[in-house]
C-alpha positions in Angstrom: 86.5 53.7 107.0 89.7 51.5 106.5 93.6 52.6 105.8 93.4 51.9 102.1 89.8 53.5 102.1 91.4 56.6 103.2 94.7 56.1 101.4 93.0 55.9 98.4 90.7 58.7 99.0 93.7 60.7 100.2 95.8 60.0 96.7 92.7 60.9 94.7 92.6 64.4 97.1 96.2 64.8 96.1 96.1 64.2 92.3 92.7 66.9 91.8 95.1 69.3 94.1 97.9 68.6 91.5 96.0 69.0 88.2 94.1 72.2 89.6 97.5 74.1 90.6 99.9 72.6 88.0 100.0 75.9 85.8 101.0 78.0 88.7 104.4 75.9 88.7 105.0 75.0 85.6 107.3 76.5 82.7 105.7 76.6 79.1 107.4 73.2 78.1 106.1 71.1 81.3 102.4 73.0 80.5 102.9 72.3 76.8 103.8 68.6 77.4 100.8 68.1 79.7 98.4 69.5 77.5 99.5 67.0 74.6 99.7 63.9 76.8 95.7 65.5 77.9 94.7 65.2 74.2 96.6 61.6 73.8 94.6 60.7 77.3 91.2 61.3 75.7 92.3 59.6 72.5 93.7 56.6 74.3 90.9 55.9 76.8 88.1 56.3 74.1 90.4 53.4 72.3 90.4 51.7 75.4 86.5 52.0 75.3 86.3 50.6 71.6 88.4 47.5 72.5 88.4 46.4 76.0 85.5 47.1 76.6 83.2 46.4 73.1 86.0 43.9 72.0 86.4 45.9 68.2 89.9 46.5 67.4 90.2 49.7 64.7 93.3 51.3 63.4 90.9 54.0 62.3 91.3 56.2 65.7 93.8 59.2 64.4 92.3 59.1 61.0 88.7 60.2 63.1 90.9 62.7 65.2 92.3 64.5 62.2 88.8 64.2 60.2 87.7 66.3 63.2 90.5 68.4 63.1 90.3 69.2 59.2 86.6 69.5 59.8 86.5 72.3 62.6 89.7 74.3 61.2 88.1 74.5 57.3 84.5 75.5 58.5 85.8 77.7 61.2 88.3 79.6 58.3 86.3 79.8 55.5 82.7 80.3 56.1 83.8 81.8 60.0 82.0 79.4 61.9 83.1 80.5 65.2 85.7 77.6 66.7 83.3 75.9 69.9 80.7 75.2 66.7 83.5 74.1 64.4 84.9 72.0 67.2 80.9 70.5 67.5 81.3 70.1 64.0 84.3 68.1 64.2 82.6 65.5 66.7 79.7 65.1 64.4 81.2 65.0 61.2 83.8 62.0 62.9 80.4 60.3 64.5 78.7 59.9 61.4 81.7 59.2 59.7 82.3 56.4 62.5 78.6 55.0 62.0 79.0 55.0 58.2 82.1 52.9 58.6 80.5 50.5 61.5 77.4 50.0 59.8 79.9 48.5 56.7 82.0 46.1 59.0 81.3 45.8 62.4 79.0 43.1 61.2 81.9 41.2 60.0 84.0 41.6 63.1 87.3 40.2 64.5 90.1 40.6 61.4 87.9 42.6 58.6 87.4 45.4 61.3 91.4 45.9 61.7 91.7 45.4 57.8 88.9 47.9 56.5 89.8 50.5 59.3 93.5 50.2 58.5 92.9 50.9 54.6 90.3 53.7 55.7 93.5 55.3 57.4 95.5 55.1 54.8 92.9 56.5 51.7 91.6 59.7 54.1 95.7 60.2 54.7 96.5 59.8 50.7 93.2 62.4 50.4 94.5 65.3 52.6 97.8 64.9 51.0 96.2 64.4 47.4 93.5 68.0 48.0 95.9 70.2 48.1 94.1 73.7 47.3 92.0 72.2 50.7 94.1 70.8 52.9 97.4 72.3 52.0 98.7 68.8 51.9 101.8 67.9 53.1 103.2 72.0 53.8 99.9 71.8 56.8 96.7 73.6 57.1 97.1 77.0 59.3 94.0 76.8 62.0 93.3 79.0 64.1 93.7 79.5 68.2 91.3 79.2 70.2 92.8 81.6 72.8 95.4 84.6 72.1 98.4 85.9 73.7 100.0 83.4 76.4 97.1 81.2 76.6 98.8 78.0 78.0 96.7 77.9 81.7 93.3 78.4 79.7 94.3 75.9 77.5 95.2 73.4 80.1 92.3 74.4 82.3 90.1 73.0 78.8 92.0 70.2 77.8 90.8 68.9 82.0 87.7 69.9 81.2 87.2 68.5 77.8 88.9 65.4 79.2 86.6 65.1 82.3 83.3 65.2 80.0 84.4 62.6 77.8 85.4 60.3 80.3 81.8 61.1 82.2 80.4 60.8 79.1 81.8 57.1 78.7 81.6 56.0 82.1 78.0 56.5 81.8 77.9 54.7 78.7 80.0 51.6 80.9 77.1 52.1 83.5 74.2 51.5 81.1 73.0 49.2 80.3 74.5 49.0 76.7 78.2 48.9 78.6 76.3 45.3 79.9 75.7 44.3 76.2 79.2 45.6 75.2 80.8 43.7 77.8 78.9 40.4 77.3 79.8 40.7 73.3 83.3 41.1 74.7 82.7 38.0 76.2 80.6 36.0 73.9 79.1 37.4 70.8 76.9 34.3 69.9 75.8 34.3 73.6 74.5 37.5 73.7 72.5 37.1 70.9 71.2 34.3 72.4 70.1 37.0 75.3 68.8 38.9 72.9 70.9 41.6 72.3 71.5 43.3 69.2 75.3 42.4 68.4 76.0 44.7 65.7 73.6 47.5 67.0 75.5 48.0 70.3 78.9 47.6 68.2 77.8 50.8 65.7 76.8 52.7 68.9 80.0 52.2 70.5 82.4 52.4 67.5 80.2 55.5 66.6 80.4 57.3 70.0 84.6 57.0 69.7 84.8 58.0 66.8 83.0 61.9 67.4 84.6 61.7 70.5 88.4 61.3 68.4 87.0 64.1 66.3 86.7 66.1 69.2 90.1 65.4 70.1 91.5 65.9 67.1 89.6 69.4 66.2 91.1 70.5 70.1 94.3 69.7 69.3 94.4 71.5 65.8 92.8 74.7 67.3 95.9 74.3 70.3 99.1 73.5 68.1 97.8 76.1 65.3 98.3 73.4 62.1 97.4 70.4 61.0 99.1 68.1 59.0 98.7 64.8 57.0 101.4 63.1 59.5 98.3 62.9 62.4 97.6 60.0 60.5 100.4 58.1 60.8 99.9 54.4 61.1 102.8 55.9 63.7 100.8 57.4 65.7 98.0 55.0 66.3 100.2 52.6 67.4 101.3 55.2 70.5 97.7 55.6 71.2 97.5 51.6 71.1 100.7 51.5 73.5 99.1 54.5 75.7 95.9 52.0 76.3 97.7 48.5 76.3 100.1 49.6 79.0 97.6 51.6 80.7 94.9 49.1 80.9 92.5 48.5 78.0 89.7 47.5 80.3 90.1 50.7 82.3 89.4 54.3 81.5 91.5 55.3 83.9 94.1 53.1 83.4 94.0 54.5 79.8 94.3 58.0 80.7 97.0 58.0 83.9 98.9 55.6 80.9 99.2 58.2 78.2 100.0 60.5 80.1 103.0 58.4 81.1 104.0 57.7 78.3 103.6 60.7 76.3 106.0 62.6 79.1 108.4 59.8 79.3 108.6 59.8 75.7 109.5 63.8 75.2 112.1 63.6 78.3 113.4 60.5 76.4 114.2 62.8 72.9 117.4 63.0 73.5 118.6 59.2 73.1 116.6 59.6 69.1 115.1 56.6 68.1 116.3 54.3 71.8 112.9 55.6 72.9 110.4 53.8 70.5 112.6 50.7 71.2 112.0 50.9 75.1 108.4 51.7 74.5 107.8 48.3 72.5 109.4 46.5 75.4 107.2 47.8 77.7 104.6 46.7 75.5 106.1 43.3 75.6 106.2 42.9 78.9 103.0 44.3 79.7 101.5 41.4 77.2 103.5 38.7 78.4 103.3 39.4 82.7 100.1 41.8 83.0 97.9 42.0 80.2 95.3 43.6 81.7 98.0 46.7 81.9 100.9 48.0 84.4 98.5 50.8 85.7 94.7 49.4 85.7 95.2 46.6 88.4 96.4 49.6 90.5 93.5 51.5 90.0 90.8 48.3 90.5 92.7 47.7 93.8 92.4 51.1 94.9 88.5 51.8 93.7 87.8 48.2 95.2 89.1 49.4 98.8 87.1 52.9 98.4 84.0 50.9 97.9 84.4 48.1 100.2 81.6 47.6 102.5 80.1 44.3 104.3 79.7 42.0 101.6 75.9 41.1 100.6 74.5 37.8 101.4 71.5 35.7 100.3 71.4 34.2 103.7 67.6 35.8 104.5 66.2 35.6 101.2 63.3 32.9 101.1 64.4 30.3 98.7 61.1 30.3 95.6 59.1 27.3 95.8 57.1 27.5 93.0 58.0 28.7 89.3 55.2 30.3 88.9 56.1 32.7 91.2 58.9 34.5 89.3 57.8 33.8 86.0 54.5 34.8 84.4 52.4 31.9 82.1 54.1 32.4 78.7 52.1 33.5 75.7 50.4 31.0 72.8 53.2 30.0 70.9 54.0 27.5 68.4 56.7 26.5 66.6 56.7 24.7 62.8 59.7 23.7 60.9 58.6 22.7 56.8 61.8 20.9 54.7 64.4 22.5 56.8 68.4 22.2 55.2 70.8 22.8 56.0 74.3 22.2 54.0 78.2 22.3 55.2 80.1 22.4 52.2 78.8 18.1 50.5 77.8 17.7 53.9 74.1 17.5 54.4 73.9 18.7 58.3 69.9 18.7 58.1 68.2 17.6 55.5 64.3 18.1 54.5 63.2 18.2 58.5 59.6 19.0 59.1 57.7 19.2 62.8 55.1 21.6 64.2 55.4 21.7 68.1 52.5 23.2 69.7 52.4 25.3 73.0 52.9 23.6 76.0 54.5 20.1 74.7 57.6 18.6 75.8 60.1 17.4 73.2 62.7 15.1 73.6 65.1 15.3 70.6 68.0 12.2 70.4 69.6 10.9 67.5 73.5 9.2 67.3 76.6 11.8 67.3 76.7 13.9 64.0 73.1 13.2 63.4 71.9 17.2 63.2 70.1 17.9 66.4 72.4 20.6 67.4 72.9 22.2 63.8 68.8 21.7 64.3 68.5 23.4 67.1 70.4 26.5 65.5 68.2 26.9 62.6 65.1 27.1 65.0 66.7 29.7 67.3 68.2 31.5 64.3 71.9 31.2 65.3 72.0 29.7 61.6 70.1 30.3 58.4 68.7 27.4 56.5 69.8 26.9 52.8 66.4 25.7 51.8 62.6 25.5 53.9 61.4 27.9 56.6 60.7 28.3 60.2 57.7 29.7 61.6 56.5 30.8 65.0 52.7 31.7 65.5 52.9 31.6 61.7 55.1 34.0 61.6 58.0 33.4 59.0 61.4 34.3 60.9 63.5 33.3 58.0 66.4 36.2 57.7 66.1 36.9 61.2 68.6 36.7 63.6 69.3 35.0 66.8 68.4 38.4 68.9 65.6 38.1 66.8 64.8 34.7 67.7 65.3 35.4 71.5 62.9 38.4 71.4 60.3 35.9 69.7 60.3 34.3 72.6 62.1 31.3 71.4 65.3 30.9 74.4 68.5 28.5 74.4 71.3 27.0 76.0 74.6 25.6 74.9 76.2 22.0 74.1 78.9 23.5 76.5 77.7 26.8 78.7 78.6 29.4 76.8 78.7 32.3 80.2 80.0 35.6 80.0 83.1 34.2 82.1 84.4 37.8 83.7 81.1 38.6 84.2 79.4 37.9 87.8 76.6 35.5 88.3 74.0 38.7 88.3 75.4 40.0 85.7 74.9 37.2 83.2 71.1 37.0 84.5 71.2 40.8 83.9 71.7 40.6 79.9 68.5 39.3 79.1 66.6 40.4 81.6 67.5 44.0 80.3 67.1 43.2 76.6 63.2 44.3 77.3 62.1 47.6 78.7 62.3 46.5 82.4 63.4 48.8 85.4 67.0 47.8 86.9 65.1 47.5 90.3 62.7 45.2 88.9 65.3 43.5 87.1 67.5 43.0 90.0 64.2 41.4 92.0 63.4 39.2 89.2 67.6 37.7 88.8 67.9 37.5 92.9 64.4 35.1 92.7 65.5 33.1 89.7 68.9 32.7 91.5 67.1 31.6 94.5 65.0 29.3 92.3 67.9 27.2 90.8 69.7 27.3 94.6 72.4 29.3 93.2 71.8 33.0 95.8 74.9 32.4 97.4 76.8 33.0 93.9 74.9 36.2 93.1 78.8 38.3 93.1 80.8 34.9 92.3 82.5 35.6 88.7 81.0 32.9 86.2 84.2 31.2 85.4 84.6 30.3 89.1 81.4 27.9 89.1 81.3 23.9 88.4 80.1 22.9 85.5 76.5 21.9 86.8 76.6 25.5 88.3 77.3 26.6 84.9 74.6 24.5 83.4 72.4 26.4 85.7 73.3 29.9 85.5 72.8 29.4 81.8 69.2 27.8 82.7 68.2 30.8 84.5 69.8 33.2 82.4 67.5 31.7 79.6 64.6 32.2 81.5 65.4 35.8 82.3 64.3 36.0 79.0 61.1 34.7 79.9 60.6 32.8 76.9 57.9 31.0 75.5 59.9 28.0 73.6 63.3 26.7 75.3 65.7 24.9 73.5 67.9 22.8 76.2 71.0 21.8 74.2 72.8 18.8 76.4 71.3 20.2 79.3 72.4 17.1 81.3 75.7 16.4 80.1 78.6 16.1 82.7 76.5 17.0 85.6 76.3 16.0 89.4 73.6 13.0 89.9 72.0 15.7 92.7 72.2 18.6 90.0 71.0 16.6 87.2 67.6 15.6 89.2 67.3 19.4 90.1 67.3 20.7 86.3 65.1 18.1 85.8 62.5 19.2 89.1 63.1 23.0 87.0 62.0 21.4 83.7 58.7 19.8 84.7 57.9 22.4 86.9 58.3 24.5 83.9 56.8 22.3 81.5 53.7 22.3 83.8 53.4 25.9 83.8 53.0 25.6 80.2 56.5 26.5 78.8 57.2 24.6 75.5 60.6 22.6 75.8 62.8 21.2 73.1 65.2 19.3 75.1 68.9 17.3 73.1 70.8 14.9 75.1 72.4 12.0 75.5 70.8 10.8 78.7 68.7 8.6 77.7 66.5 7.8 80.4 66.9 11.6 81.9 65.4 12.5 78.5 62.5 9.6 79.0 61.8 10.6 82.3 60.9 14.3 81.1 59.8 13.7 77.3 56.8 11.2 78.2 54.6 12.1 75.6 56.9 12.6 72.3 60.4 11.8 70.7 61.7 12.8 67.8 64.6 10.6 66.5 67.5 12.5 63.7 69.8 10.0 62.1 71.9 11.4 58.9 70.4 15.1 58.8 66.7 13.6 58.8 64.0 13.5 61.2 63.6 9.4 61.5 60.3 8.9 64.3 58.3 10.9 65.9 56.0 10.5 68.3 55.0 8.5 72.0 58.3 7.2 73.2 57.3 3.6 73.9 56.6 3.8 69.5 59.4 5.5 68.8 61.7 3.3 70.8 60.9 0.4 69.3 61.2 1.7 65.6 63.2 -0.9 64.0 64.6 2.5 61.9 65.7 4.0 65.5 67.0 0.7 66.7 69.1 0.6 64.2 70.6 4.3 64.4 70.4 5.5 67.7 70.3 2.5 70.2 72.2 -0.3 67.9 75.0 2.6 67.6 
């Protein structure tokens, strides 16, 4: 065990010592203050959750805390629910409310989601002031305690515990493998559907699972402080909890927590310069997004859990390189694919225009055509990352028009990108993890399966290596084998060539034929002319203009006076 291993370790002995003992030292303020900055903790790292780790900004989080709130204090006083089911209620009543609002927009992502939660925050505010026989409105509805007398210990003692379950609960959620998806949305969102995952499912889960766990927050804090009020809603007082988990660290629970707390305190012992204090606070903010914006307090904690963990670092050294591709991937299944009068439309632009092909199992397609000519807007239709404005696309007959690309992916219809699109924070394992774990595989399994496919494409020694660190024929690889992981039938290989190494580009080419021979169907775009030749000796197909020109044996199709003139005379 090293120094910082036991430093660490030591710290960690010191701060459970410290939170265990506090109330024997305390006055009433200090306990008072520390049992707020507990309830701003939970808020802020569940925020922390929603955003740095499932990349959904909402403004929504204190309107869920005092929906709880108002929730557990009106069941619990007027049908005498007895407060621990009123507080259940709370978390509930916020979770559905949560899903309701994700199922609405988290589809639309990005700005809509700040927009729609932002107006939901203001409407349920305008309601509890507006139902004023129900909520008392602005005067405050009387809830009440959970404990009697000089409760301040038992309170503390519950705002730990509550805090500890919620951040088990997430942590285990960060461990699962739907923290994987959320991350690799974070990271890409068009990507991971590419995987496989279910983009807007995983988003409702996790917006869903903060927003009960806000509700259970906010119904703790109304049952501690005695009323609630209108003013929890303040757009106020989600910016605090926003400060609480930027400063803290948004991609750390922790981070989150030890910041709100910091903040929270500093902020009461600051009351007495007025206003001064919300001024310093946004210059902290400031200065944690211009010089660490991954947070003042989470690089601290990474260091620290990063020494308590640190053991000899795992090698690939032993592992037998795979010779054949048959031995980490099974004979895929009988698929076909068939495109009929496929278009596709960019404003006057016709991207693709009335495109028809059937591609049977176990064929090799090279697809060419001059810049602009629709291959790539091609390839999305077939893998469903775009929906056509007119035809259909079939696969074993099946009509997948209206699905979407996860859908595709599960199909068994796999892709890469123009430019490799990685999950760039991510590790090398971790990107082969995604898809591997879209199906209903073990994680041992899985891991066997990602550390042969690594050793496959020559790429074991960069099993821990974070994505963004490899060359781009690295990258062109990882993103090979992280489309196999799927272990797709049909693979759509978009510039798989481009801007690689001479060595690397004859080794994705050794993967493609041994694939191809193992009966996988391959759609492959480039501008490589002869690399495309050299794999595609059986058919082109030749897009000039949105329309599928030739098609057909590549010594025909070459020598099309039509395809002379578009794609080689260009």
């Amino acid at each position: 065990m090293g120094r910082s291993t036991r430093l660490t370790g030591a710290a960690l002995g010191l701060g459970v010592v410290v939170a265990l003992f506090l109330p024997l030292g305390a006055n009433d303020y200090l306990l008072h203050v520390t049992i707020i900055s507990i309830y701003y903790a939970i808020l802020a790292s569940s925020w922390a959750l929603l955003a740095g780790y499932a990349g959904q900004f909402s403004f929504a989080h204190m309107a869920f805390a005092a929906l709880g709130g108002y929730t557990s204090a009106l069941l619990v006083t007027q049908t005498g629910l007895p407060i621990p089911a009123g507080m259940l209620a709370g978390f509930f009543v916020s979770g559905v409310a949560g899903a309701l609002i994700g199922f609405l927009c988290l589809p639309l992502g990005g700005p809509y989601l700040a927009l729609f939660t932002l107006a939901f925050s203001v409407i349920f505010q305008l309601v509890l002031i507006a139902e004023y026989q129900l909520t008392r409105g602005s005067l405050g509805l009387e809830v009440p305690a959970f404990f009697g007398g000089r409760a301040g210990p038992a309170y503390y003692y519950f705002a730990i515990g509550l805090l500890a379950a919620c951040l088990i609960a997430m942590n285990l959620l960060i461990r699962s493998r739907l923290g994987l998806f959320l991350r690799a949305i974070r990271e890409d969102q068009e990507a991971a559907e590419a995987c496989g995952v279910d983009t807007a499912g995983c988003r409702i889960i996790a917006f869903t699972l903060t927003s009960a766990i806000a509700g259970l927050a906010g119904a703790f804090y109304g049952h501690y402080v005695g009323i609630l009020t209108p003013n929890l809603v303040n757009i106020p007082e989600m910016g605090l909890v926003v400060a609480m988990a930027v400063v803290g660290g948004i991609e750390s629970l922790t981070g989150a927590v030890i910041g709100a707390i910091v903040i929270y305190v500093a902020s009461e012992e600051l009351r007495e310069v007025g206003q001064l204090r919300f001024l310093l606070l946004g210059a902290a903010i400031i200065l944690t997004q211009r010089f660490a914006q991954n947070g003042l307090i989470a690089p601290l904690v990474f260091r620290a859990a990063r020494a308590a963990r640190r053991r000899p670092a795992e090698t690939s050294e032993g592992a037998a390189p795979v010779a054949e591709v048959g031995m980490i991937l099974p004979k895929p299944a009988l698929h076909s694919i068939e495109a009929e009068a496929l278009a596709k439309h960019f404003g006057g632009v016709a991207a693709v225009n009335g495109v028809s092909f059937r591609i049977q199992r176990g064929e090799l397609i090279g697809l060419i055509g001059p810049n602009g000519s629709g291959k790539t807007t091609l390839i999305n239709l077939i893998t469903g990352a775009l929906q056509p404005d007119d035809g259909r696309i079939c696969i074993d007959g099946r009509d997948m028009n209206g699905h979407r690309a996860h859908q595709f992916a599960r199909a068994g219809v796999g892709r890469t990108f123009q430019v490799p699109r990685l999950f760039q924070r991510m590790t090398v394992r971790e990107n082969m993890m995604v898809p591997a774990l879209v199906g209903s595989h073990q994680a041992g399994d899985v891991r066997r399966r990602v550390d042969e496919v690594l050793a496959f494409l020559s790429l074991g020694d960069l099993t821990d290596a974070r994505a963004r660190a490899l060359s781009g024929g690295q990258r062109k690889l990882l993103e090979f084998g992280r489309c196999l992981m799927l272990e797709p039938t049909i693979l759509c290989l978009d510039e798989p060539f481009a801007g690689v190494h001479p060595r690397l580009l004859h080794q994705i080419l050794d993967h493609i034929t041994a694939l191809n021979r193992r009966g996988y169907t391959l759609i492959i775009v480039d501008h490589n002319l002869d690399a495309v030749r050299h794999v595609a000796e059986r058919r082109l197909m030749v897009m000039a203009r949105g329309e599928l020109i030739a098609d057909g044996p590549p010594q025909e199709v070459l020598a099309n006076p039509a395809v002379v003139s578009a794609y080689i005379g260009t």
